[in-house]
DRENFIMI-477835 format. One record per residue (C-alpha): residue in three letters; x, y, z. Coordinates in steps of 0.25 Angstrom, whole numbers, padded with zeros to 4 digits. Example, Ala and Ser with C-alpha at 12.3 -4.5 7.8 and 13.67 -1.06 7.14 Angstrom:
<recs>
ALA,0049,-0018,0031
SER,0055,-0004,0029
</recs>
This chain:
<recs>
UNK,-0207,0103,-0407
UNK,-0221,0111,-0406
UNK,-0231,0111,-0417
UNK,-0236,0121,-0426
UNK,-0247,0129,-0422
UNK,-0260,0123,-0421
UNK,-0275,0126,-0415
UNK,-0280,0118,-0405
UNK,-0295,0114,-0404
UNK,-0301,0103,-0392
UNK,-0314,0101,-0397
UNK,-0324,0094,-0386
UNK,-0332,0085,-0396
UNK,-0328,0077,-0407
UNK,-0338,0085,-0418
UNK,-0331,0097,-0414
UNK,-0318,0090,-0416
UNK,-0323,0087,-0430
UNK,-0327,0101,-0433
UNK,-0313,0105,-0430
UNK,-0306,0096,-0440
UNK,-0317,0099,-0450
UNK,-0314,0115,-0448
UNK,-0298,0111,-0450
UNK,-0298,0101,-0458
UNK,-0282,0098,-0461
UNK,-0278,0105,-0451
UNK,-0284,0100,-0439
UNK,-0280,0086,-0431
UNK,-0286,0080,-0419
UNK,-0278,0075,-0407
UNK,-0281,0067,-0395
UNK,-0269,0063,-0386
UNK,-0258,0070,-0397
UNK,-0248,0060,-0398
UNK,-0247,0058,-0412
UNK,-0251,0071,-0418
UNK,-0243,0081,-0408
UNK,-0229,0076,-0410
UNK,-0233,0077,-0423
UNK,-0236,0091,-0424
UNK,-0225,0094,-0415
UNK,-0215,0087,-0423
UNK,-0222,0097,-0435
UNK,-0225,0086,-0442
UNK,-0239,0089,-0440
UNK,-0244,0103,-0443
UNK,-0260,0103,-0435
UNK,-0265,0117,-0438
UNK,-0280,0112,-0429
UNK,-0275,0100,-0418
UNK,-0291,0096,-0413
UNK,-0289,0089,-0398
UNK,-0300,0078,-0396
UNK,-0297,0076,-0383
UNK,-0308,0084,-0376
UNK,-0317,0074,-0385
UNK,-0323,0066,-0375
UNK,-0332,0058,-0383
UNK,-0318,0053,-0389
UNK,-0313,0048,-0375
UNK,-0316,0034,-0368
UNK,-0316,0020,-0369
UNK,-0332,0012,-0372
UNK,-0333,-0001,-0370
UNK,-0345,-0012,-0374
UNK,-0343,-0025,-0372
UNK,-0332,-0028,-0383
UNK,-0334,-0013,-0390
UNK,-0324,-0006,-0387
UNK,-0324,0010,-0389
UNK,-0313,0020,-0388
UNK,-0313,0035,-0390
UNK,-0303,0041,-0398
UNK,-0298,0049,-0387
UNK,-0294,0037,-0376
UNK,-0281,0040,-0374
UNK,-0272,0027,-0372
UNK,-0271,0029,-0357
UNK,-0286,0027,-0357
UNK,-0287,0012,-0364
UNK,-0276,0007,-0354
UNK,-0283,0011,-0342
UNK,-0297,0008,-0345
UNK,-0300,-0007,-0339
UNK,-0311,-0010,-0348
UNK,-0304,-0007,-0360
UNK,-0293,-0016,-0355
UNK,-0302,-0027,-0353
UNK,-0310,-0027,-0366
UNK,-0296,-0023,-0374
UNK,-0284,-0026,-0367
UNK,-0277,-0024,-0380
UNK,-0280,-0010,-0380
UNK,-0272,-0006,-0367
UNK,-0261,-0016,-0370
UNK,-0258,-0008,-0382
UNK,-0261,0005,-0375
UNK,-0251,0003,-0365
UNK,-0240,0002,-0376
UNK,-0242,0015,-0383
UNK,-0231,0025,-0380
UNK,-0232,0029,-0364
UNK,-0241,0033,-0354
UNK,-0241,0048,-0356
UNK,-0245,0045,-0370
UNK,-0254,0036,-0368
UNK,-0261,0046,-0356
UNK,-0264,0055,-0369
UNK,-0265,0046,-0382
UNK,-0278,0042,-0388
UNK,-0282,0029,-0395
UNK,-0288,0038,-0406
UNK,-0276,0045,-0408
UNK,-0268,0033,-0407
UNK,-0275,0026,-0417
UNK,-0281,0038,-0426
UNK,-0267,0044,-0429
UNK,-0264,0032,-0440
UNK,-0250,0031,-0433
UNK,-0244,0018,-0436
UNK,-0237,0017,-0422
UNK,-0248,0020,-0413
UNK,-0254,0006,-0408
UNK,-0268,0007,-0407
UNK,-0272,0008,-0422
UNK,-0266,-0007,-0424
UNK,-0272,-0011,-0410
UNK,-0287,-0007,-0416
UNK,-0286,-0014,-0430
UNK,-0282,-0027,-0420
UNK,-0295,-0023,-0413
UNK,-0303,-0019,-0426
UNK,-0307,-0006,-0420
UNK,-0315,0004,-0427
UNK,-0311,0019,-0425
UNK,-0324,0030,-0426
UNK,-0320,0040,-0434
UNK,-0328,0054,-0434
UNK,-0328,0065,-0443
UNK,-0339,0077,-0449
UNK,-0345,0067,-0456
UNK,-0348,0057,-0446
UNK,-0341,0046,-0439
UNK,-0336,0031,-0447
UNK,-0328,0021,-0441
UNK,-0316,0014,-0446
UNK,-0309,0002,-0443
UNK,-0294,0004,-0437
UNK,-0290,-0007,-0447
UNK,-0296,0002,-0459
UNK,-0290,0014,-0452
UNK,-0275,0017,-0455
UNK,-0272,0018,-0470
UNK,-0256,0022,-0467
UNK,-0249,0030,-0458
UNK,-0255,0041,-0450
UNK,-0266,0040,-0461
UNK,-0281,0033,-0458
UNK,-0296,0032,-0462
UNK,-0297,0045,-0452
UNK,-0302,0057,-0459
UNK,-0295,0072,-0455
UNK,-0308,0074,-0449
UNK,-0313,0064,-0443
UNK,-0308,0060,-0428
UNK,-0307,0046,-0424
UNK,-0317,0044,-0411
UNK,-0317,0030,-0406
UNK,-0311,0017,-0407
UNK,-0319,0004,-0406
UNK,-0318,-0011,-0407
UNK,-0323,-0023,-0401
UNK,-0314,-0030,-0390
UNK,-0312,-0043,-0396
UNK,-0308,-0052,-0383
UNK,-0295,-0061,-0386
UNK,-0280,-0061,-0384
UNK,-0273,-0046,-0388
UNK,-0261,-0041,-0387
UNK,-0253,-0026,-0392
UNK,-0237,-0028,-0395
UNK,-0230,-0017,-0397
UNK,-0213,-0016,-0397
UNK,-0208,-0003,-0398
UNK,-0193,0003,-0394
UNK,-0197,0010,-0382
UNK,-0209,0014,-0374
UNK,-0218,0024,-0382
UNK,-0215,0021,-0394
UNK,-0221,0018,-0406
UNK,-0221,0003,-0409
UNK,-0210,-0005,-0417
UNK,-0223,-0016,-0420
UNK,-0234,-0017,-0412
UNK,-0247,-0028,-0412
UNK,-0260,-0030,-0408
UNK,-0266,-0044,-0408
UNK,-0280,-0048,-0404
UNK,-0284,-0061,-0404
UNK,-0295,-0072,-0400
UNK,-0292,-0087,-0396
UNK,-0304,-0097,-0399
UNK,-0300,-0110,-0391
UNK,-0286,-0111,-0395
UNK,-0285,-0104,-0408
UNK,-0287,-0089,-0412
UNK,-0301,-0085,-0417
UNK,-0297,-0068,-0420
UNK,-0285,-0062,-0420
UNK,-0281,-0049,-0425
UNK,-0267,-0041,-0424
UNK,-0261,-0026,-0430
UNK,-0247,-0020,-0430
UNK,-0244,-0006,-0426
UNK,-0232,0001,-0433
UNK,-0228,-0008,-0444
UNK,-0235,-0002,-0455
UNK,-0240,0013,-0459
UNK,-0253,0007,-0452
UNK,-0257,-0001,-0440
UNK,-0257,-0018,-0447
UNK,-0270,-0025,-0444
UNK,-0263,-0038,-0448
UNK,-0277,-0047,-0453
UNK,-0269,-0059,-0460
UNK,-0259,-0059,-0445
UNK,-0274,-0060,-0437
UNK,-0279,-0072,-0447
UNK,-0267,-0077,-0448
UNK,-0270,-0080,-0431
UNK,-0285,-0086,-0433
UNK,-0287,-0100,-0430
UNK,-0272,-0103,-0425
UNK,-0268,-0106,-0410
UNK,-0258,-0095,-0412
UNK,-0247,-0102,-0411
UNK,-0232,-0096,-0414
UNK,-0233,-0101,-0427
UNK,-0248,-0096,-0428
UNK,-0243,-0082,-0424
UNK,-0230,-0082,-0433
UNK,-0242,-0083,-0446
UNK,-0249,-0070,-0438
UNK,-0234,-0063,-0438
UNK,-0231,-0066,-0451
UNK,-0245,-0059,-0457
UNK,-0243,-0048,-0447
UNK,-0229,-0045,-0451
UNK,-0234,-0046,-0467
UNK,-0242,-0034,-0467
UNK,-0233,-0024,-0457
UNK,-0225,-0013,-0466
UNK,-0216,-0007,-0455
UNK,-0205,0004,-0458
UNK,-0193,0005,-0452
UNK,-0191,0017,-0444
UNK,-0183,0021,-0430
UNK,-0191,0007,-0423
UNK,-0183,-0001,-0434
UNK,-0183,-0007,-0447
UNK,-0192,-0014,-0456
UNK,-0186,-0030,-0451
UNK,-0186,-0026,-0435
UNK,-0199,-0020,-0437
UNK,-0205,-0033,-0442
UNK,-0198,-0040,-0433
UNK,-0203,-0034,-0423
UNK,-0218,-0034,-0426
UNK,-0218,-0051,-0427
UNK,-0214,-0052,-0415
UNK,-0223,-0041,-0409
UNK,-0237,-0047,-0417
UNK,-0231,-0061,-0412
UNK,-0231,-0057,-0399
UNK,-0244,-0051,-0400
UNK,-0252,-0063,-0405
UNK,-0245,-0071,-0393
UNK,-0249,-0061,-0382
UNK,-0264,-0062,-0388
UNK,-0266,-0075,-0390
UNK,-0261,-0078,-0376
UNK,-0271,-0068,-0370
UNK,-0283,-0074,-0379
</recs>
């Protein structure tokens, strides 16, 4: 289908992109790679009267990296963390996951931003940032404030993001340790059936930090704290692991829909945290 009508605007800095959602208010929406928000309006289940492109932003474009500190603009596109080396050094997790989201066409356009400001409960990286305990930059008339991606989605397509504010970076602190991003899905660029993010550290012979979120099994991504806990101080061994599973598992609230029911849906996201927490403790 095509979309109503709308005004285009492609602003070149970000204040002037905050201008144009001030003077529009409701009826304006930004956009960076369109992935979520265009087949929206063309389905006509989104009516934008103002659609404010912030990809000729470039303050919002790049990868920074200090040591451990980690910085990404909002405007990275997906494509952009797989390639770059020191990224994938530092966070390897971060491209693992990238390389499972849709396809390559896709991933030549979206952006982490978009992906994880859109408060879609499919999309992978907003799970993948509370396992990392990022913190998004979020900058409107008033100023700039940071948020924490695990203080960030109150319910679906619904966050801390104000209409007029625009999300401008991503930050976290590359912990080091084992990791790992599972995902099972029907076919190739679709949307997760249950996905997981584990990170982890191994002191001698037992796990010293671990932390692990779910993407699509509830109306938010699940930072599951009690499943990380549950992991502290053990050798993670299978039955070590079946305590994590069974706290992970105790605070999903997944819907059945056209990926299955309610039970397989369940089902399915044990044995993907399960096989998260092995692949990360092998590589810890």
């Amino acid at each position: 289908m095509i979309p109503a009508a709308f005004e285009y605007h492609r602003p070149s800095d970000l204040q002037a992109a905050i201008a144009t959602l001030r003077e529009f208010g409701d009826e304006a929406r930004v956009v960076a790679g369109g992935h979520s928000l265009i087949p929206m309006m063309k389905l006509r289940m989104a009516a934008i009267a103002h659609l404010v492109d912030l990809s000729g932003i470039g303050e919002l474009k790049g990868i920074r990296i200090d040591g451990t500190r980690v910085t990404i603009g909002a405007t990275t596109t997906q494509h952009e963390l797989i390639a770059d080396k020191a990224l994938g050094r530092t966070a390897p997790i971060l491209r693992e996951a990238a390389l499972q989201i849709a396809d390559p066409q896709v991933r030549y356009m979206g952006t982490v931003g978009g992906n994880v400001a859109n408060g879609d409960p499919g999309n992978d990286m907003p799970a993948l940032m509370q396992c990392l305990d990022a913190t998004y930059t979020l900058v409107g008339p008033d100023g700039s404030r940071e948020v924490k991606a695990r203080d960030f989605y109150e319910s679906a397509y619904m966050t801390a993001r104000a209409d007029d504010e625009i999300l401008t970076a991503i930050r976290f602190t590359a912990e080091g340790g084992g990791y790992a991003y599972e995902k099972q899905k029907r076919k190739i660029g679709d949307y997760a059936t249950a996905a997981a993010a584990v990170s982890l550290r191994k002191d001698g012979g037992s796990c010293s930090a671990a932390a692990i979120a779910m993407t699509n099994l509830s109306d938010v991504p699940v930072f599951a704290e009690a499943a990380g806990k549950a992991l502290l101080g053990t050798s993670c061994t299978a039955a070590d692991i079946g305590r994590a599973v069974e706290a992970a598992l105790s605070v999903i609230e997944p819907t059945a829909d056209n990926r299955g029911p309610v039970e397989f849906k369940r089902h399915v996201a044990g044995i993907i945290v399960r096989r998260a927490i092995e692949r990360a403790w092998s590589r810890a």
